[in-house]
C-alpha positions in Angstrom: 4.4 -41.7 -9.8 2.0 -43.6 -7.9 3.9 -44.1 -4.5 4.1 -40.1 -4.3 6.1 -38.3 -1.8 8.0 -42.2 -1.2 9.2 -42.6 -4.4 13.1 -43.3 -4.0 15.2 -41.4 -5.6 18.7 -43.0 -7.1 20.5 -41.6 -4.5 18.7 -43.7 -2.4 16.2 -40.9 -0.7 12.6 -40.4 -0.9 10.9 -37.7 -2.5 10.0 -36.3 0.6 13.4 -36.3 2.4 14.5 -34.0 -0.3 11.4 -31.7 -0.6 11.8 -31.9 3.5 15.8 -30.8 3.0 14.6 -28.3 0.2 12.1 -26.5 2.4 14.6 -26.0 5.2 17.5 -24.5 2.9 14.5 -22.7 1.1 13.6 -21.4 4.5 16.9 -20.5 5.6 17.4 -18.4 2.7 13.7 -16.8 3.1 12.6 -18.0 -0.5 8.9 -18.0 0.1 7.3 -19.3 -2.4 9.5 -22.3 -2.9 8.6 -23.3 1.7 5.1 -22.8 0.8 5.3 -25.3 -2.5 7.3 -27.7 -0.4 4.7 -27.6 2.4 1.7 -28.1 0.0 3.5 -31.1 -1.4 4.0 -32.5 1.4 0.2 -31.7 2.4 1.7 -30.0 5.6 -0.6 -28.6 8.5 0.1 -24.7 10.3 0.1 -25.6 14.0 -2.8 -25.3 16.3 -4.8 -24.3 13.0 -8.2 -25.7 15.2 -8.1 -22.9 17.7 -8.3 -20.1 15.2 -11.2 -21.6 13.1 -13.3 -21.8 16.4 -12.3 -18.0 17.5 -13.5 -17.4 13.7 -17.0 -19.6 14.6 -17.1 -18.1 17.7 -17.1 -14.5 16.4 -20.7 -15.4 14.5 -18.8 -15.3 11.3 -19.3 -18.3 8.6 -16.1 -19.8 6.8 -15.6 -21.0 3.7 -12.4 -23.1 1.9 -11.8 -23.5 -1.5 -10.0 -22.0 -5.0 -11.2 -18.6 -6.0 -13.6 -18.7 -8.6 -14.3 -22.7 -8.2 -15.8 -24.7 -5.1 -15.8 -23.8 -1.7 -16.8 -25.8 1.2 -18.2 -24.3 4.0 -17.0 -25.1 7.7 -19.8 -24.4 10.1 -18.8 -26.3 13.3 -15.2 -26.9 15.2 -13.0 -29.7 13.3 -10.0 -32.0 14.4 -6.6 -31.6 12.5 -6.9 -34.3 10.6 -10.6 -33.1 9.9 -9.2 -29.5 8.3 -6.1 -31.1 6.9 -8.2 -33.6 4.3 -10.8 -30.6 3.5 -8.1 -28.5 2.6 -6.0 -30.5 0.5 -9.7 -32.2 -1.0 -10.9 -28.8 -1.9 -8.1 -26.7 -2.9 -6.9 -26.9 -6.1 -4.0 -24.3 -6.3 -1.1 -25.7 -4.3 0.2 -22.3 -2.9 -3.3 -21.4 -1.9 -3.8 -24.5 -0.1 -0.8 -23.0 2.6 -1.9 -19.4 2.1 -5.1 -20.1 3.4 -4.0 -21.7 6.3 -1.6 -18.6 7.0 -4.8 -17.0 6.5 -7.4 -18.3 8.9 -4.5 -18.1 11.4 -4.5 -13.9 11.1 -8.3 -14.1 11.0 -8.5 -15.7 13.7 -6.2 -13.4 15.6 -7.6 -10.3 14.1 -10.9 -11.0 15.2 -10.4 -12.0 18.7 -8.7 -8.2 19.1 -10.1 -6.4 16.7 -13.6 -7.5 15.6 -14.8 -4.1 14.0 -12.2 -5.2 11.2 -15.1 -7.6 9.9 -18.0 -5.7 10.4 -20.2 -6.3 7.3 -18.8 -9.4 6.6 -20.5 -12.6 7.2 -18.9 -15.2 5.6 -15.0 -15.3 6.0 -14.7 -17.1 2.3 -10.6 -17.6 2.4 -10.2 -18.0 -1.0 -11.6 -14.5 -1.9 -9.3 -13.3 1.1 -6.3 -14.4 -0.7 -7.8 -13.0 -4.0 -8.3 -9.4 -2.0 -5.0 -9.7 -1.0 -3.5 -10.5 -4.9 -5.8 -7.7 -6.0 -3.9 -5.4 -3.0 -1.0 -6.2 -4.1 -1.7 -5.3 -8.0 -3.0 -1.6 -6.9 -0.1 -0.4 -5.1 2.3 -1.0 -7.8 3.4 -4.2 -6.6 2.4 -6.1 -9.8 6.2 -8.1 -9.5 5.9 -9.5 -6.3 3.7 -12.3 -5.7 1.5 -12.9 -2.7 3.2 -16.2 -2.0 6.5 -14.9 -2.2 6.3 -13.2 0.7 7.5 -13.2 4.5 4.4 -14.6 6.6 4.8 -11.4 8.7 4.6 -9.1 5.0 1.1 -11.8 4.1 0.1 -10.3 7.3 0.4 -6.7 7.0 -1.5 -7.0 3.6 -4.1 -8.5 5.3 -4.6 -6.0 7.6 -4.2 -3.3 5.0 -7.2 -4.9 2.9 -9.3 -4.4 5.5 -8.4 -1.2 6.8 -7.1 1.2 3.9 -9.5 3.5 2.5 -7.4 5.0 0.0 -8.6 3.2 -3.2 -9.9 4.2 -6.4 -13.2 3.9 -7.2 -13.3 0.3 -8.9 -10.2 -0.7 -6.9 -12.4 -0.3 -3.4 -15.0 -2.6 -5.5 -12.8 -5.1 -6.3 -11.7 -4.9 -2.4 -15.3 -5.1 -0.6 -16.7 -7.3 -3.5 -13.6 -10.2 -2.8 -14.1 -9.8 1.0 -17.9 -9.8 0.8 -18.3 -6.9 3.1 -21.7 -5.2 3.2 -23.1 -1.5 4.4 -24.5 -1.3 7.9 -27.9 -2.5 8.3 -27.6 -4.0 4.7 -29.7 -7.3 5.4 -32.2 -4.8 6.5 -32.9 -3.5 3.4 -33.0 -6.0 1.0 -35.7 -7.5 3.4 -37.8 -4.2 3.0 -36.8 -4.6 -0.7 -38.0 -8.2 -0.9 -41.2 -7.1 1.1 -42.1 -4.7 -1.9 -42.1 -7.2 -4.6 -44.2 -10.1 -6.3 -41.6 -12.4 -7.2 -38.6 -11.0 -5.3 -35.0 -10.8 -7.5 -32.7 -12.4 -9.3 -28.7 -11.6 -10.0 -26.8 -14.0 -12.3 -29.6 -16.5 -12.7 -30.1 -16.9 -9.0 -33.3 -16.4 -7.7 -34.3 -15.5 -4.3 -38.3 -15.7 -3.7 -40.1 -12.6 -1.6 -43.1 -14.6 -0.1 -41.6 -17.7 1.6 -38.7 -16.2 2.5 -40.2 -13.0 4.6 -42.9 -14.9 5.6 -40.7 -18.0 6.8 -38.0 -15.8 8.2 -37.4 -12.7 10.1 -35.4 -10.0 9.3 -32.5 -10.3 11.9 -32.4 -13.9 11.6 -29.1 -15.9 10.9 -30.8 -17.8 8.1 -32.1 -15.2 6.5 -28.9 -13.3 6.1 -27.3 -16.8 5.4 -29.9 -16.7 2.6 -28.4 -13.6 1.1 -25.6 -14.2 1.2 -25.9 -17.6 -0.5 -27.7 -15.4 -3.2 -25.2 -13.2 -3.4 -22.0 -15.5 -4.0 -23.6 -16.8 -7.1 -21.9 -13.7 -8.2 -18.6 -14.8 -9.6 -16.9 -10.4 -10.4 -16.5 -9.1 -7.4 -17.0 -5.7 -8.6 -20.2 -6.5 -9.9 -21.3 -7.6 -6.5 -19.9 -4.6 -5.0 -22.5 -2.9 -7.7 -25.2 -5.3 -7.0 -25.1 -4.3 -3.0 -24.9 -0.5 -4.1 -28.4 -0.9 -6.6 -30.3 -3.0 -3.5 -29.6 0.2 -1.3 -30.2 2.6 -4.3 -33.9 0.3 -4.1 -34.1 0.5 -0.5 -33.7 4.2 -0.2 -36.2 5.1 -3.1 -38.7 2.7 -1.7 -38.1 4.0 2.2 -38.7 7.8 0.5 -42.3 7.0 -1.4 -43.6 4.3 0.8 -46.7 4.1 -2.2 -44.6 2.6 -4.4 -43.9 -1.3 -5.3 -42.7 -3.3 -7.8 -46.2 -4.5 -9.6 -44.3 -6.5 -11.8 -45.1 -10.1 -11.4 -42.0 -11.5 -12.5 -38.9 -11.2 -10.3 -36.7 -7.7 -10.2 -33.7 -8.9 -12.2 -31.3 -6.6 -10.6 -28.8 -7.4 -14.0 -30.9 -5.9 -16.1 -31.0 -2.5 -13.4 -27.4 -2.3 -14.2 -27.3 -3.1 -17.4 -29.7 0.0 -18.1 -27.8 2.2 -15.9 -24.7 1.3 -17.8 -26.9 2.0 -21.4 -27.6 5.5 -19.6 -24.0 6.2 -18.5 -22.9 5.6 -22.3 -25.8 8.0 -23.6 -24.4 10.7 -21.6 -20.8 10.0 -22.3 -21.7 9.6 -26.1 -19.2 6.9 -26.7 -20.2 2.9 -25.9 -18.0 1.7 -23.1 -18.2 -1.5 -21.2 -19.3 -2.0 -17.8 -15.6 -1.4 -16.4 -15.8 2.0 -16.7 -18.9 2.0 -15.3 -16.8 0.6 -12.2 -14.3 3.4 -12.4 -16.7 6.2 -11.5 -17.7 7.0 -7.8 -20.6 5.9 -6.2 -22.1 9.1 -6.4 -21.8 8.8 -9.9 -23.1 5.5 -10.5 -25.7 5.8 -7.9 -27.5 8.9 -10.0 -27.6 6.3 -13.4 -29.3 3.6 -11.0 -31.5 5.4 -9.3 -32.6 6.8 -12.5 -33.3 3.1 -13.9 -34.5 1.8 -10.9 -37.2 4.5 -11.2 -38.0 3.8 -14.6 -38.7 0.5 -13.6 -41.3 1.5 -10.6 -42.9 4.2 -12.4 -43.6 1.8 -15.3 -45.9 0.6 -13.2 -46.9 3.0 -10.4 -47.8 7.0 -10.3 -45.4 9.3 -11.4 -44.6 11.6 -8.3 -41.9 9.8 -6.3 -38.9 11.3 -4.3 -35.2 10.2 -4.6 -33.6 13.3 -2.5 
């Protein structure tokens, strides 16, 4: 109906009285999932929300808004309420993710005022893949009944935490986990800028190109906007896992390139880093004499799939440069 939350109802109340009288009894009764519908109907705001997005900003961290999987919109500088409270309910097209998030820039912001080293690696706090991290959490540890949104706020908060602390995951699991939180190895930027610096055309990743000339020539390595830059590049990547694989292959790169400092990619067309994995996936089914799909590939351990790249990766370079190179 067009008059929304003031429609009357026969009994003479609005819409939103009774979503405001449902939401308290719903509360009451700790029914989770039914407060937090109630609250995104209403387009309700958490509380002092400002104050944590500016600790977030503060911290050097980016943050994004927005649906898993569909658009995100980036908040870069301090808003007003009202500010935050039309980008969220503009942008966010699940109506228990558009109160989830809120829940959630409130324990990021908290989190990272006391304990920073819990985001180390990760640049951009994008909330959406939080909440996705968190659903994926919640699938792993046998927990596929209860729903992330059906939770107390103070459960919501101990996942959090866990998500970015527990290193007790299986293989793929922990990609899934690092891929949806967008964290990155120490010194990773680093090394995709000596990796860039030893092409012609630089790489691409699901048809994203990033350029090797104007970007290490226009930027330096330890700048913000060139880090910005790779990350932009790398959130064209939709599968978290495979992004968790794509940062593995560009240190696979690194290290070979750091350990035979003759060798360059001569090719003059961009490294597609897709077709790196796809060989080192071809490789892993030669081996395992059977055709799987790349989700396997994701079960093994990094050890594992770091021998099948490194083995591609050096087909690649030796395709074009001398034969004696060092991997070990």
């Amino acid at each position: 109906n067009r008059e929304g939350n003031h429609f009357t109802l026969p009994d003479g109340t609005t819409a939103k009285e009774r979503l405001e009288r449902l939401s308290r009894q719903a509360g009451a009764l700790r029914h989770w999932s039914v407060v937090r519908y109630c609250s995104s109907i209403l387009q309700k705001l958490v509380d002092s929300i400002s104050p944590y997005i500016t600790s977030i900003l503060v911290s050097g961290k980016q943050i994004t808004v927005g649906t898993y999987g569909h658009k995100e919109v980036a908040i870069d500088h301090p808003r007003t309420p009202k500010e935050i409270h039309e980008l969220l309910y503009d942008v966010i097209r699940e109506p228990y993710d558009a109160v989830l998030q809120q829940e959630i820039i409130l324990y990021v912001g908290r989190l990272i005022s006391t304990t920073p080293h819990l985001f180390d690696g990760i640049v951009k706090i994008r909330v959406g893949s939080f909440v996705e991290a968190m659903k994926f959490y919640l699938s792993f540890k046998n927990e596929k009944q209860t729903t992330l949104e059906s939770l107390a706020p103070s459960q919501v908060r101990r996942v959090l935490y866990k998500v970015l602390t527990d290193t007790d995951l299986e293989p793929r699991e922990r990609r899934l986990i690092e891929g949806a939180l967008g964290r990155t190895p120490k010194h990773f930027y680093d090394k995709v800028w000596v990796v860039l610096g030893r092409t012609h055309a630089g790489l691409t990743v699901c048809g994203q190109h990033m350029a090797s000339g104007p970007t290490i020539t226009m930027m330096s390595q330890n700048e913000l906007n060139f880090i910005t830059k790779v990350e932009n590049f790398l959130c064209q990547i939709s599968s978290p896992e495979y992004r968790a694989m794509v940062v593995e292959l560009l240190i696979i790169i690194h290290v070979i390139l750091e350990r035979n400092p003759e060798l360059v990619f001569k090719d003059l067309t961009p490294v597609d880093l897709d077709q790196l994995i796809k060989g080192a996936v071809n490789r892993y089914n030669t081996d395992r004499e059977e055709m799987v799909g790349i989700a396997d590939f994701y079960c093994e351990t990094k050890g594992q799939t770091s021998a099948y790249m490194a083995r591609t990766v050096l087909d690649n370079l030796l395709h074009f440069s001398a034969p004696e190179c060092r991997i070990t």
